[in-house]
C-alpha positions, 0 to 999 in steps of 0.5 A: 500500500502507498501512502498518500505522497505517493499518490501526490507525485502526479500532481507535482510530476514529480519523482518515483523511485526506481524500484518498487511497484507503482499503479500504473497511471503514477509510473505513467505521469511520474519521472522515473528514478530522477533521470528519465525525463518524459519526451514530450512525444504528446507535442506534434514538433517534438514526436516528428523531430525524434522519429526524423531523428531516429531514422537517420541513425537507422540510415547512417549507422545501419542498424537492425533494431531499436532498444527503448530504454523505459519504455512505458514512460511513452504513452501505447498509441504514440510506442505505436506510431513510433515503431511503425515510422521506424520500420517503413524507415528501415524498409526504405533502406533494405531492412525487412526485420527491424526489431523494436525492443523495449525495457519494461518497468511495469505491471504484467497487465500494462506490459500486454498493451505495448507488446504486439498489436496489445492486449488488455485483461478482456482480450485474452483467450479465456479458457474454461477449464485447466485442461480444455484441448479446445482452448490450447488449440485456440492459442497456438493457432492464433495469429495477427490475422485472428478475431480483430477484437482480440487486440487493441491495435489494428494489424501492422501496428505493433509497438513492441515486439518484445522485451529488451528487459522485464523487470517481472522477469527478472525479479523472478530469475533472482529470486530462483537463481539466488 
């Protein structure tokens, strides 16, 4: 449980510790461990400059893909937008599989809307019983191409193909690791 300060961070936008879990509109509105300012990608002039930007890196130093570090910090529509100017920019020159990669720091459930074409909790497969063989083939038959309801993001959109860095993850392999 957080206490109310906590809670207040938004109103200041203020400040949040790296570590320890936040709801998720906090880690959203709130700089994340004093470093990580927001990039204002909500600003038209500010989005255009770092998509143009990161193209000419694509271009120049003949990259494969793109690791964005905190990437929860930028909101899902705009991860989108983002990932798709880079891959048209990456086609332009040649690259067919561009990787977009992103650490997460959040929640499983707020993970899900920026991985893929997202999902949210209602969108998952829901499954009946443990042992349904119905519902297992149902998921490893799934494709982009499957029920459009079943995602937020229209085909070809995805943010994130995957994670650079989950913190879940990661908490998990420490504590079965040692």
């Amino acid at each position: 449980m957080h206490n109310s300060s906590d809670y207040l961070t938004i109103l200041q936008y203020g400040d949040i510790k790296g570590t320890g879990a936040y709801p998720s509109y906090i880690s959203q509105l709130s700089k994340f461990a004093s470093v990580q300012d927001r990039l204002r990608e909500w600003r038209s002039d500010v989005f255009d400059k770092i998509k143009v930007m990161s193209c000419i890196q694509i271009a120049m130093l003949d990259i494969d893909g793109i690791r964005m570090d905190k990437a929860l910090q930028t909101t899902p529509d705009k991860m989108a937008e983002f990932s798709d100017y880079q891959r048209q920019c990456a086609r332009r020159h040649g690259k067919e599989n561009f990787l977009m990669v992103g650490e997460i720091v959040g929640n499983p459930a707020l993970a899900a809307v920026y991985v893929g074409r997202g999902k949210q909790p209602d969108q998952y497969i829901n499954e009946t019983t443990k042992t349904s063989s119905k519902n297992v083939t149902i998921r490893l038959l799934a494709t982009n191409e499957s029920d459009t309801n079943s995602f937020i993001r229209p085909f070809g959109l995805s943010a994130l193909d995957g994670a650079a860095f989950h913190y879940d993850i990661y908490g998990a392999m420490t504590r079965f690791l040692g």
